[in-house]
C-alpha positions as CSV (number, residue, x, y, z in Angstrom):
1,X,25.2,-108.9,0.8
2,X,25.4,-107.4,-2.8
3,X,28.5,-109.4,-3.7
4,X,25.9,-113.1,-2.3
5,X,23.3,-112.1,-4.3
6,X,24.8,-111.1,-7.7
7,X,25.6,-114.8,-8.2
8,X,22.0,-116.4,-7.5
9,X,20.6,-113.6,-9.3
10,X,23.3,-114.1,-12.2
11,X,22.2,-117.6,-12.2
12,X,18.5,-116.9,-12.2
13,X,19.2,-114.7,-15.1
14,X,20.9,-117.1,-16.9
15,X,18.1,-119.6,-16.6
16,X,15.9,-117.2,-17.6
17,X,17.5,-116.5,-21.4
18,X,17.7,-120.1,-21.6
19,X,14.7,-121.2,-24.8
20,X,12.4,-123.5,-23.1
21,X,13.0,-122.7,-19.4
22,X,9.4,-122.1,-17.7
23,X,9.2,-119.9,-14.7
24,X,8.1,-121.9,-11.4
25,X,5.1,-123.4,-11.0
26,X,2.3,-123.3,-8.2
27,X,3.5,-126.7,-7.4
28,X,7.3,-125.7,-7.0
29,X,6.1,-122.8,-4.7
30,X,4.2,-124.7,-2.9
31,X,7.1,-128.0,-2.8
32,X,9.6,-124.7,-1.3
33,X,7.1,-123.2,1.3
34,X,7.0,-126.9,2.8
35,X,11.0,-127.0,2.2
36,X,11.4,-123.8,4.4
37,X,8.5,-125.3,6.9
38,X,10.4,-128.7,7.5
39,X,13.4,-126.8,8.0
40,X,11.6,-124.7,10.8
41,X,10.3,-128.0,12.0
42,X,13.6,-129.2,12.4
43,X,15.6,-125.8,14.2
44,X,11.9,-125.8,16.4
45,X,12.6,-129.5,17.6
46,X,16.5,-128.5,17.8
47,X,16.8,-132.1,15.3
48,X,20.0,-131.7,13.4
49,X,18.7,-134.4,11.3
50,X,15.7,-132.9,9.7
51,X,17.4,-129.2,9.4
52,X,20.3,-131.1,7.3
53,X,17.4,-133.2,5.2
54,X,16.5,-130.3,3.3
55,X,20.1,-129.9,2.5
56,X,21.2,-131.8,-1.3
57,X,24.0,-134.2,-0.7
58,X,26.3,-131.5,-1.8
59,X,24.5,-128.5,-0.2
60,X,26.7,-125.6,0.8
61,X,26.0,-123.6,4.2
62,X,27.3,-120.3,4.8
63,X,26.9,-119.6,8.3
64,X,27.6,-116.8,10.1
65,X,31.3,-116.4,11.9
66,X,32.2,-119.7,10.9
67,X,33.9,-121.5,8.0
68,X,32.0,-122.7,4.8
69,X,30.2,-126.4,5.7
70,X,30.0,-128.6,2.2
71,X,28.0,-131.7,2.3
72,X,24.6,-132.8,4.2
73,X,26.4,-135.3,6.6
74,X,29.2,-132.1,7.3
75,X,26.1,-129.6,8.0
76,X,24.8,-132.0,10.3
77,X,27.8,-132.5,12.0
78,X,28.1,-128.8,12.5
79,X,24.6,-128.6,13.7
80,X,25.0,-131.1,16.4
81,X,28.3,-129.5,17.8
82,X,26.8,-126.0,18.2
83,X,24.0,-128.0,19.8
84,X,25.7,-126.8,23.0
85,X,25.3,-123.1,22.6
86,X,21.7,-123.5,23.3
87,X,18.5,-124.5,22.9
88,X,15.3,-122.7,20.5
89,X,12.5,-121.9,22.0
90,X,10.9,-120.1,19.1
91,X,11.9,-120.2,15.6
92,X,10.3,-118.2,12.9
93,X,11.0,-118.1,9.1
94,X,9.0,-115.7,6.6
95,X,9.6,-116.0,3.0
96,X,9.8,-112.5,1.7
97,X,10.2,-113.6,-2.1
98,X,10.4,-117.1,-4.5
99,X,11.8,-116.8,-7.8
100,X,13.3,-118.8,-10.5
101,X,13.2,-120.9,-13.3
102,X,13.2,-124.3,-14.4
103,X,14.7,-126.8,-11.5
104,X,16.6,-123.3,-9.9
105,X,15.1,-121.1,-7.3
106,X,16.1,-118.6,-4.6
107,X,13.9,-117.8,-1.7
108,X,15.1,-114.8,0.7
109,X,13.5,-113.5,3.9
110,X,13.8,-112.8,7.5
111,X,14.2,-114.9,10.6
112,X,13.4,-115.1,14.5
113,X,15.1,-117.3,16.9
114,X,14.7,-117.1,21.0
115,X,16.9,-119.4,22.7
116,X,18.5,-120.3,26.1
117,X,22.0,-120.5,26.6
118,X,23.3,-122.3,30.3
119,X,24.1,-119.9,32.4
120,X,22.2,-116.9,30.8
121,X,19.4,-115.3,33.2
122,X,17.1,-115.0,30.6
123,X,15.9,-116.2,26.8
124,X,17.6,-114.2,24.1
125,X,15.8,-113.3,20.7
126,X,17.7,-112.6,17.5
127,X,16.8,-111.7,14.5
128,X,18.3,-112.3,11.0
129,X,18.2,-112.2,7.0
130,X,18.3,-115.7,4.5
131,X,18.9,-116.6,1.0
132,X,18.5,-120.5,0.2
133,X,19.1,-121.3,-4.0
134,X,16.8,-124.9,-4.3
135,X,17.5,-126.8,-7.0
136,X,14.6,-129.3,-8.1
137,X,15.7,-133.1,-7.9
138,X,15.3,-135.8,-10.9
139,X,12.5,-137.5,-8.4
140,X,10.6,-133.8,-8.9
141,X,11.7,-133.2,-5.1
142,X,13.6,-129.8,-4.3
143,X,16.0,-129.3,-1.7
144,X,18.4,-126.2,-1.3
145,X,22.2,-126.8,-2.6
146,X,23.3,-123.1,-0.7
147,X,22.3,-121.4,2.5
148,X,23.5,-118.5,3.7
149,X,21.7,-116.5,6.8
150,X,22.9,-113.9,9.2
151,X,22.3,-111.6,11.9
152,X,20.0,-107.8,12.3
153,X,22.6,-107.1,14.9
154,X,25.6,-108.6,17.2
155,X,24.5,-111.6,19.1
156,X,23.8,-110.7,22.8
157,X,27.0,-111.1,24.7
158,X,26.7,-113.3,28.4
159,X,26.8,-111.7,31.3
160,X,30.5,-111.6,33.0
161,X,30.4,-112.3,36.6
């Protein structure tokens, strides 16, 4: 986790030592709370659409156990084929800090997820970490250019007959 955060920190820092670079605004909070809430939106509805929205065209996801996913229309993609695996019930996202400068941010916190998977007896909760960097848009608009999450713990493991 050390070695993920250095960077957007780095890059924060960098920003920061840069003359004329003004720390975020109420307005930016506020435009990244809304971010993170159509993004829950979208994972609540299971709508691969709105969860790659608040991706930029050249957004990054770093997903756990899987490859790196470049691109909005790739991150949907991948959205819809693990569309299989299950379906949320709940989805919770809590912001634990915002920080940046200029049109660069990084928002980290904690996550909540019950879903159902076919075959499984009963609803499984996990629970996990995030950091999204956001980048503010020439329209004033931000969306997040890198997402990375994972798990608290091992995903449950189905039931072998």
């Amino acid at each position: 986790m050390r070695r993920l955060t250095l960077p957007a920190l780095s890059l924060i820092l960098l920003a920061a030592c840069q003359p004329g670079v003004a720390p975020l605004t109420e307005e930016d909070i506020t435009a990244l709370n809304e971010l993170r809430a159509a993004y829950a939106a979208g994972v609540q509805a299971n709508d691969c659409q709105a969860m790659a929205a608040v991706m930029a065209e050249n957004g990054v996801s770093l997903a756990p156990d899987t490859p790196m996913v470049e691109g909005r229309a790739a991150i949907r993609a991948a959205c819809e084929a693990e569309e299989s695996e299950g379906t949320a019930q709940d989805f919770t996202i809590a912001s634990l800090e915002i920080d940046g400068y200029g049109d660069l941010a990084v928002d980290r916190g904690t996550w909540s997820q019950t879903y159902v998977t076919e075959g499984a007896a009963e609803p499984a909760t996990v629970t996990g970490k995030y950091v999204v960097i956001a980048r503010k848009q020439a329209d004033g608009s931000w969306l997040w250019t890198v997402g990375i999450y994972n798990f608290d713990a091992p995903l449950p493991q189905p039931e072998q007959p």
